[in-house]
N, C-alpha and C positions, 0 to 999 in steps of 0.2 A: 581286472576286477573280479578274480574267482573262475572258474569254472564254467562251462556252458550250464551244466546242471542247474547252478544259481541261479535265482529269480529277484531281480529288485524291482519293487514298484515302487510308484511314483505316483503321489496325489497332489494333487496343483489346488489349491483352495482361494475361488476368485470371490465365496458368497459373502454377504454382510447384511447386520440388521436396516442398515440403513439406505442400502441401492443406490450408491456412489452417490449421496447428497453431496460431500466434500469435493466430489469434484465436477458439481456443475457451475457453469453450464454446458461443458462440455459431454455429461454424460447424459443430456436431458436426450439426443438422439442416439448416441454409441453408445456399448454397455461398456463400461469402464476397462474390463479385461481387453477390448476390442481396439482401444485408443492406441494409436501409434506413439511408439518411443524407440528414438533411433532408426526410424523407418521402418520398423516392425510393429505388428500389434502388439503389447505389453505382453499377453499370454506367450509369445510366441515365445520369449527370452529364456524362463524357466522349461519350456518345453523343449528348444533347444540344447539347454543341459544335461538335458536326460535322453537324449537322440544317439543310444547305441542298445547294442542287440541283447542288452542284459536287461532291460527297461522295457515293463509293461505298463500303459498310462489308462490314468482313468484320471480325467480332468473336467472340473463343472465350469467346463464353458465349449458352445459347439464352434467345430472350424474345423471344414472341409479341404482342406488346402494342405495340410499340414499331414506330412509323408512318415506317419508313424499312427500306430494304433491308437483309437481315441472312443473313449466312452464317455460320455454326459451323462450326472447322476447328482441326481435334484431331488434335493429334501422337502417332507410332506408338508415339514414345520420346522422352525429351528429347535439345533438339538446340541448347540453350542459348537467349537471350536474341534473338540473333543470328542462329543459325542457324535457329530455327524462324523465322524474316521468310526467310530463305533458304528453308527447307525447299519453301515455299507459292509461289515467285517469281513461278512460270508463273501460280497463279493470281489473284495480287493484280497482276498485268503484263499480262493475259488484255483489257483496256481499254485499253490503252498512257496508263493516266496518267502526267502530269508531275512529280508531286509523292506522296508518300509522307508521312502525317502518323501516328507511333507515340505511342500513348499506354501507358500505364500505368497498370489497372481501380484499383487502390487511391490514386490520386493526388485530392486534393482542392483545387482549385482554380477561379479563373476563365475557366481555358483561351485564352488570349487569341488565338486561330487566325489570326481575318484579320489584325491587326498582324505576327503572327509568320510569316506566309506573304509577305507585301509585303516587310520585311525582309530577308527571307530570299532573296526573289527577288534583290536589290539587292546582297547581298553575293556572289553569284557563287558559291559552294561546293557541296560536295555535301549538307551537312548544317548544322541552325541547332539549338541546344540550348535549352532554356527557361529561366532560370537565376535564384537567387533570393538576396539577401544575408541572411542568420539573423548569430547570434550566435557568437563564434569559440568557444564551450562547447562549443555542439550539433554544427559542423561537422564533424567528424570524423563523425559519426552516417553520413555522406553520401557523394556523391562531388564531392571536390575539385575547383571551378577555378578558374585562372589565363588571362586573355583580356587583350588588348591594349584600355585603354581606350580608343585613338581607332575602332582599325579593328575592334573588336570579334571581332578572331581569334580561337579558340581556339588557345593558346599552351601550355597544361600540365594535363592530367586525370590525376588519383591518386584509388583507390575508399578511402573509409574509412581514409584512412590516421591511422596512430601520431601521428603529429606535425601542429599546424597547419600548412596550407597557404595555404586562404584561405576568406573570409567568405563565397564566392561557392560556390554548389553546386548542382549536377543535379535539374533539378525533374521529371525522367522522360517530359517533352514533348518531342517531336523533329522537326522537319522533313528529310525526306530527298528527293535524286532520287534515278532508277534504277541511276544507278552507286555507292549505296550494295550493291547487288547483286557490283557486281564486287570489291568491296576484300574483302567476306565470304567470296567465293571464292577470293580472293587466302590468308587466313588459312587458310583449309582447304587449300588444295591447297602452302602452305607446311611447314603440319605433317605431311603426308601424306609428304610428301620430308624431316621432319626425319629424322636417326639416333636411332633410340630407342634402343640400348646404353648404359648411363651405369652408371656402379660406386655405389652408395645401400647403404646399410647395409638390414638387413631389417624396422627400425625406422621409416626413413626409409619406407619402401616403403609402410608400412600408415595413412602420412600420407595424408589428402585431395590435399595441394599437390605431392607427390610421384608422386602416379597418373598413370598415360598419358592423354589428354583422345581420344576418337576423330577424327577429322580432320572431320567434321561438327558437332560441338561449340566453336561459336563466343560467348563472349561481349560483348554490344556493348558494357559495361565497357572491361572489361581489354584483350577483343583487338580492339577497333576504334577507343574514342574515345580511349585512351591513344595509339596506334603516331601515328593523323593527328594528332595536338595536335602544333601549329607549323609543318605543313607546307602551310598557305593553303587547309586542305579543310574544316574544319570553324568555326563562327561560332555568336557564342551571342546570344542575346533578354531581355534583363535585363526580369523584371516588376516591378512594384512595386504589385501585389493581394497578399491571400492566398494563401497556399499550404500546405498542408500534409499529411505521408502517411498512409495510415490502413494502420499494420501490425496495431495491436493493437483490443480493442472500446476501452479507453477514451482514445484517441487522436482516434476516430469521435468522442464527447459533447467532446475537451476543447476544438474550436475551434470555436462553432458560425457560424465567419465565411459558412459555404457556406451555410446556411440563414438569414443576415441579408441573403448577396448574392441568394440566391432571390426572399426578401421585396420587395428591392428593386426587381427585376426585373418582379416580378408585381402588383409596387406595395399592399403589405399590411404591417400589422405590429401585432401584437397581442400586448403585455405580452412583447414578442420568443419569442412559442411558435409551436410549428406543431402544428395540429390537422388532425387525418383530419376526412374527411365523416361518417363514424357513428363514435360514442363519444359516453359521458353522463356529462358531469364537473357534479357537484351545484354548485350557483350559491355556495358557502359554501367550496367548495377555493380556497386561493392557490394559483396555477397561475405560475408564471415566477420568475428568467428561465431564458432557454437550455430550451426544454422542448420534447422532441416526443413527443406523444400518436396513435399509430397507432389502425384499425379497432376497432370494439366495445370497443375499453378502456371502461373504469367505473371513476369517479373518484368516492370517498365523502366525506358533508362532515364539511367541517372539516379535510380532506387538506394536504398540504405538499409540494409539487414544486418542486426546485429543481436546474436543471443534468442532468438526468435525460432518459433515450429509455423511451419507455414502449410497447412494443411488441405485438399484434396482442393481444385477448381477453385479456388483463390487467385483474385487479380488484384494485384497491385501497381497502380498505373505511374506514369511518369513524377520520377523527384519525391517521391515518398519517402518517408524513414519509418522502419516499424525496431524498434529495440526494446530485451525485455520483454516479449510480448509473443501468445501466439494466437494467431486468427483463424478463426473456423472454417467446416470447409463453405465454398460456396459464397464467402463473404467478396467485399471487393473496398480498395482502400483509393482515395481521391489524388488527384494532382496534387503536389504541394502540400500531403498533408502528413501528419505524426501521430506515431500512434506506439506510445511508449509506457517505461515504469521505471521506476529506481533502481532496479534488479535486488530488492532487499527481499531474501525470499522467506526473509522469517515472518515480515512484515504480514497484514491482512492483506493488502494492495499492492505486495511489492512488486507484483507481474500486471501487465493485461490483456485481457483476456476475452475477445471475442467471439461470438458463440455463432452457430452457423446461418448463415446468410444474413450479416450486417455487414450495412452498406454505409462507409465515411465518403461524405461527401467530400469535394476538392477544399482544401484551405482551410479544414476542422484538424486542433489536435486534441488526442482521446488521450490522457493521462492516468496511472495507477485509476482505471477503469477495469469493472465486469461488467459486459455486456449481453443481454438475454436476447436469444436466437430472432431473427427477423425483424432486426429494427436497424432505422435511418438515423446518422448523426448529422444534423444540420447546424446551422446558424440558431437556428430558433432553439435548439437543446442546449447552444452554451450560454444563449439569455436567462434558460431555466438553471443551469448550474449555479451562474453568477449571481441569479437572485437567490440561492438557497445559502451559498457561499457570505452572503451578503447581511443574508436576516443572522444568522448565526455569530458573525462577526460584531451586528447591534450589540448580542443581549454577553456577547463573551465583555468588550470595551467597555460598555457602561458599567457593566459587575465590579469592574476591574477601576472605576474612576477617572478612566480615560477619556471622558466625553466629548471634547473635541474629537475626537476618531472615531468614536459612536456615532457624532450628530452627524460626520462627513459621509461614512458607512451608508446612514438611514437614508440618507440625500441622495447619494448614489442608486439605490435600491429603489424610489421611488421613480428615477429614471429610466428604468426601464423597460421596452415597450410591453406591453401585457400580449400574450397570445389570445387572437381575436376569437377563435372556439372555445376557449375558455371564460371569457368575460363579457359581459353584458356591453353595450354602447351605454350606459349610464356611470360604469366604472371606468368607461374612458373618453369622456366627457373633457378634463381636461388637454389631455395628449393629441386629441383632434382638432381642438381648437390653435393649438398651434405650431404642428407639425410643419403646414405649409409655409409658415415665415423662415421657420427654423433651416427650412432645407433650400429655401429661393438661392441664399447668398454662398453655397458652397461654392469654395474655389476649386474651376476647372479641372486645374494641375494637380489638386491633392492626391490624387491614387498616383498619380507617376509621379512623384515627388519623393513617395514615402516608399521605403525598404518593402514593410508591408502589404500582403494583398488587400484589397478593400472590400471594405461589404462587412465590418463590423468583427469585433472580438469572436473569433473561433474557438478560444477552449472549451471542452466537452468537462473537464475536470481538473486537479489539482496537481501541480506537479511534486516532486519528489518531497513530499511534506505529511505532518500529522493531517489528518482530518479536520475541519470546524468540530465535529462534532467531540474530539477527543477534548476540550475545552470546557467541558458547559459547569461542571462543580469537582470541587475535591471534599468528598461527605466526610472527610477523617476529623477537619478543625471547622466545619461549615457554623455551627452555632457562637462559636469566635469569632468566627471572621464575618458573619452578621453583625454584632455590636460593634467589631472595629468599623464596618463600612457604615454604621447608623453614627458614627463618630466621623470617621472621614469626608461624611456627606455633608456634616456641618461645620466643615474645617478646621475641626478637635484635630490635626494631622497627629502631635508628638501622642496622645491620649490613645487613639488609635494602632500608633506604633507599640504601644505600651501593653494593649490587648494582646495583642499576633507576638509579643517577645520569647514565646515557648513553644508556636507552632512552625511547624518543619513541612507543611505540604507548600508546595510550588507556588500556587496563589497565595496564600498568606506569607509569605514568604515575596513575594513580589509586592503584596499592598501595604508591606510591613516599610520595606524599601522605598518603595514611592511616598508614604507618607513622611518618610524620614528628609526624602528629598524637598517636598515640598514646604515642610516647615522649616527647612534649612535657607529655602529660597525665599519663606516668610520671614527670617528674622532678618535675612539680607537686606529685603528693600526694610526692613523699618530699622536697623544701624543705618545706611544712607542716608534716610530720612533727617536720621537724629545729627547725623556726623556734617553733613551738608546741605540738607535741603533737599527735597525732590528735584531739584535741576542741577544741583551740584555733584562734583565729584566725593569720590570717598576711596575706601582702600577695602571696602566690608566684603566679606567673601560667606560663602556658605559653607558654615563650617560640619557639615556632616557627610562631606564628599571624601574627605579621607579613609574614615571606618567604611563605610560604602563600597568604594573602590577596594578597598583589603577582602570584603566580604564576597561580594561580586565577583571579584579574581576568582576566589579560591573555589564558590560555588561554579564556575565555570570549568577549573579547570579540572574538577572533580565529575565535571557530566551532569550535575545535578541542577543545572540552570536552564529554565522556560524561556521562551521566545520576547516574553515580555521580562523576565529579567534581563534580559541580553539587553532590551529597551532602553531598559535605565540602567543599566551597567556602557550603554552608551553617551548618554544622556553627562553623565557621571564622568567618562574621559573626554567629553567636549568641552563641560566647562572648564577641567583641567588642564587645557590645552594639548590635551593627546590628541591628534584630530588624525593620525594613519593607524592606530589600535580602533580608534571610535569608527572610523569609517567600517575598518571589518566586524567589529563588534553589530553593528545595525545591518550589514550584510546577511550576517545569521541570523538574526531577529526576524529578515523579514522576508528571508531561505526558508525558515520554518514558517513564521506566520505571518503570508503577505497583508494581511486586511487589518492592520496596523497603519492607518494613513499620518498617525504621530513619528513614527518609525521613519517612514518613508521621508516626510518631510525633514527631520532631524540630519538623514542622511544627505540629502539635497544641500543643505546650508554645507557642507562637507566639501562641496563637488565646487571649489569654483574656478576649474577650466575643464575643457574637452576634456582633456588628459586625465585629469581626477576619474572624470564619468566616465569613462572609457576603459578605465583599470578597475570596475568593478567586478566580482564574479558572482552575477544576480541569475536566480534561477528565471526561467523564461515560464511568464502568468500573466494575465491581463492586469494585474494591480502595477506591473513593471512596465506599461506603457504610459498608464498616468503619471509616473513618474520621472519618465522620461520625456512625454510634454510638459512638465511643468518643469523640470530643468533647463530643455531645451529655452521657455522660456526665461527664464533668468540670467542663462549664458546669451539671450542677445538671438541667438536662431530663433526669429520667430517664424521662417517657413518652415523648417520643419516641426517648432512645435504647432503651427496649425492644422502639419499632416498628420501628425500622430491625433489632436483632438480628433480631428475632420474620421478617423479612423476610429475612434473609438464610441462615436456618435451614432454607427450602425449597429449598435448594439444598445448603449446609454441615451436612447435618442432624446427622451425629455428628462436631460439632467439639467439644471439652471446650471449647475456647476463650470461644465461642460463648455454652455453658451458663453457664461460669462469668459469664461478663459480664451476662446474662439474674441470673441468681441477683444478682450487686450491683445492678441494678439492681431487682429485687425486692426485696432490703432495704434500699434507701433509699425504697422505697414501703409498706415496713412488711408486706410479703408473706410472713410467716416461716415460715408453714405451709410451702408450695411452695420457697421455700431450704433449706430443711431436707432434705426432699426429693432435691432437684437434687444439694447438694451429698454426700448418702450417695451417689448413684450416683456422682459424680465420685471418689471416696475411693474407690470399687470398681476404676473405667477408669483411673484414674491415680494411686495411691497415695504418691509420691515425687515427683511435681509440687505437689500439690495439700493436703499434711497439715498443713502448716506455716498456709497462710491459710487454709484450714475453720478449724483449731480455732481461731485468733486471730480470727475470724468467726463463730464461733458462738459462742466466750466472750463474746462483748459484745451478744450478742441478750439480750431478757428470759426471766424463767425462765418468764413464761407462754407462751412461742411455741415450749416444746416440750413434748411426753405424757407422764403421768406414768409 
């Protein structure tokens, strides 16, 4: 790389305006430079690259450990990208190096220095860029560019822009010489003599992009590699390694290319994990792939690691699964419990992410969860989920028309027990009164009966799905789709449909659908009506399941179809007789959005053998145990649909719902004592739900199964 004469420095730039907000919680104790990736601090990797005897470092971040010369140099104030390399000139110039190598602490790569310095020599400029082709989806993420393929000029830089530019983008490595010093000066002492007078509204004024910039505030962006793009000063370094940036934690776990090129390096590879020197993972954990296991971790058997950072005095005790996920240090994960994500790392939730010293209780799972340092996940946090999970589901269903799955939803939600620090004894006025009947007549055997550990619903959160909260309006046709639902509400259905015929958002587009449905299913019963009689037969079909079905397909297979149109695009091959496309159809309906109890049951009518229920592929959520007791009963299992209710009861403890389904399942077990029972209190809590099936349910018990 030259001469001993030559001098290259190296500036590692870890600062930012914001103090690694993106990646907490993990940086609320660590400073971001400091987090391990691949079993090294992140700083360490670019420092690494530059570890030979032509390299003098001056890097702003301190670390005593690190067997090469190291200055920390901390700015009084920000002074841009740009400007802070200006700020320091005299001191990073202070050896009269030839070269100038900038990196970027959060960059993850190969760092390819010496090719990129020979290069660079070769193209005569002041500046060589590092550059990397991705996919034309992601590039806008970036900063754009445009280079001459022969002479490899940089010919056009745009940051993040609106619109594709090009496949080619800023991988935050940079070769410069010293007259990168003068063009930075040239920007500043340009804006210094601009005329700041300009006429801006007082709106304009309180923009970001509208504020005055101080004439020391240079971005190498905007104000330096945009102005020289095409003017023969700047040249780029095309790699073809990995690369990738590490803004967020789960950006850090999604590519673990830097810890296979380490491997490679150091020539090791083990089930592709990295292990610290102390830590005691039991000989019975599956450990890989992609796994890095830090200091004193404790790995219990029979554990499940996959995709995961397992970080400093972390225990993880027996039959756990953490996947997707990495746990801070000091936390500690339960028996029997999960603690996962989708691994979608574009997603908001695609990882999770536990922050240091939280503690998963035994038989909680934490799903596409963040979790803020020093906190317990219990039983009582997935009542809190469930009931947030639950109000959100109300006001999505009723929007939507759905009210049978609204009213089931609110019923549900009202079941659940209130946290006693939270709520007054006057708010739980009912739930005391009859707690104790509710729990006298549990059968013994329920927890050893059921797959399930006991002691009530343990999800902490949502699995591999959109949010409730991504639900709540589409503002684009929201004033259409008001007058359609003020029509729908009064069973105008076709009128309704006839509103929404131009609107393209998802909702309007599904209420356009259903009302299409529904008055197709209104003209059906009334040909019946007309062609036979209400008791007679007919031949009348609903004739708008055709178009339906053509549209349905297409928006599915286009990607462009909601959870609730999946609904009714099921809805839609059941009455057609498709009932093995319908079953998967309602599959994804309620993949995406389990709190669809319309979905769910639709599916159910689906299922009727073991076989059926048994070949589903249903993501695992509390809404999929109800489901599963209530099929269990209709296939005839009623012990174990009473283990799955009896299980889901430690969570829903005053749902009528619940009881009642407990109560039919007790009398088809011939338990009439205990129905009997159940249902007087239910005749108490719900009088005008519930009088109509009591009495037609206790008429038909024997007269010995009540007192005389």
């Amino acid at each position: 790389m030259g001469g001993v004469e030559e001098r290259v420095v190296a500036v590692i730039m870890v600062g930012g305006p914001t103090k690694g907000t993106r990646f907490r919680p993990l940086s609320l104790n660590i400073p971001k430079p400091l987090f391990p990736l691949a079993g090294q601090p992140m700083v360490n990797h670019p420092i690494s690259a530059c570890k030979r005897r032509e390299f003098a470092l001056f890097v702003s971040s301190i670390s005593n450990e690190l067997r090469v010369p190291v200055r920390y140099l901390r700015e009084d104030r920000p002074h841009g990208s740009a400007g802070g390399l200006y700020n320091f000139r005299d001191l990073i110039m202070e050896d009269n190096p030839s070269h100038i190598v900038l990196l970027n602490c959060d960059v993850c790569c190969s760092f390819p220095l010496p090719d990129m310095l020979e290069a660079h020599r070769s193209y005569g400029g002041i500046g060589t860029i590092l550059v990397i082709k991705v996919s034309p989806e992601s590039a806008n993420q970036f900063g754009e560019i445009v280079a001459d393929p022969v002479t490899n000029e940089l010919l056009h830089y745009t940051e993040k822009p609106e619109t594709f530019v090009s496949d080619r983008i800023n991988c935050g490595v940079y070769i410069f010489t010293p007259d990168i010093f003068t063009a930075i000066q040239g920007v500043s002492t340009q804006r210094k003599d601009r005329a700041t007078l300009r006429r801006i509204t007082s709106f304009e004024a309180l923009q970001p992009g509208h504020r005055s910039l101080p004439s020391d505030f240079v971005r190498l962006d905007q104000d330096i590699l945009s102005p020289l793009a095409g003017k023969r000063q700047l040249y780029v370094y095309e790699t073809m390694d990995f690369w990738e940036q590490i803004k967020t934690p789960g950006s850090g776990s999604a590519h673990p290319s830097l810890g296979e090129w380490r491997r490679h390096k150091e020539g090791y590879n083990h089930r592709q994990c990295l292990y610290s020197s102390v830590q005691k993972v039991h000989p019975t954990a599956k450990i890989g792939p992609s796994v890095s296991i830090s200091a004193n971790a404790r790995i219990g058997a029979g554990s499940r690691l996959v995709n995961c950072i397992v970080l400093d005095d972390v225990e993880i005790k027996e039959n756990a699964v953490v996947i997707h996920a990495i746990i801070g240090w000091k936390s500690s994960i339960g028996r029997w419990s999960r603690v996962q994500a989708s691994g979608d790392h574009n997603a908001k939730l695609g990882i999770t992410i536990l922050g240091e010293s939280v503690t998963v209780e035994d038989e909680v799972v934490v799903i596409n969860s963040i979790i803020l340092p020093n906190k317990t996940l219990n039983k009582m946090s997935s009542k809190e989920t469930c009931r947030t999970e639950l109000r959100a589901a109300v006001r999505h269903l009723s929007d939507r028309g759905l009210y049978s799955a609204s009213k089931w939803a609110a019923e549900q939600l009202l079941g659940i027990e209130q946290d006693p620090s939270k709520h007054t004894p006057s708010h739980t006025r009912f739930q005391r009164g009859s707690s104790s009947i509710r729990r006298r007549f549990r059968t013994a055997g329920a927890a050893e009966s059921s797959a399930t550990p006991s002691g009530g619903v343990s999800y902490v959160s949502t699995p591999s799905m959109v949010g409730p909260e991504e639900y709540d309006y589409d503002p684009i046709d929201s004033d259409f789709y008001l007058l359609a639902k003020s029509y729908f509400d009064c069973r105008e259905y076709r009128r309704a449909a006839h509103v929404l015929r131009d609107q393209t958002g998802k909702k309007a587009v599904f209420l356009r659908c259903y009302a299409l449905y529904l008055a197709g299913e209104k003209r059906k019963e009334e040909e019946m009506i007309e062609l036979e009689g209400p008791l007679g037969k007919s031949d009348a079909v609903n004739r708008e399941l055709v178009s339906l079905e053509r549209e349905l397909s297409t928006l599915r297979k286009n990607g462009t179809i909601d959870p609730f149109g999946l609904y009714i695009y099921g809805l839609v091959l059941k009455e057609k007789g498709n009932e093995n496309l319908a079953r998967s159809v309602l599959v994804e309906s309620v993949n995406i959005y389990p709190w669809n109890w319309s979905a769910w049951s639709e599916l159910q009518t689906l299922c009727t053998t073991i076989e059926a229920l048994n070949s589903l592929n249903i993501n695992n959520h509390w809404m999929k145990d109800f489901f599963l007791a209530s099929a269990y009963q209709e296939l005839r299992m009623h012990n174990e649909s009473l283990a799955k209710y009896e299980y889901l009861q430690g969570t829903f403890t005053f749902s009528n719902y619940i009881q009642a389904q407990i109560a039919k399942a007790q009398y088809n077990l011939r338990e009439f004592e205990q129905v009997e029972v159940i249902f007087e209190e239910l005749l108490r809590n719900d009088p005008y739900r519930m009088r109509t099936w009591i009495c037609i349910l206790m008429s038909s018990m024997p007269r010995s199964a009540f007192p005389p």
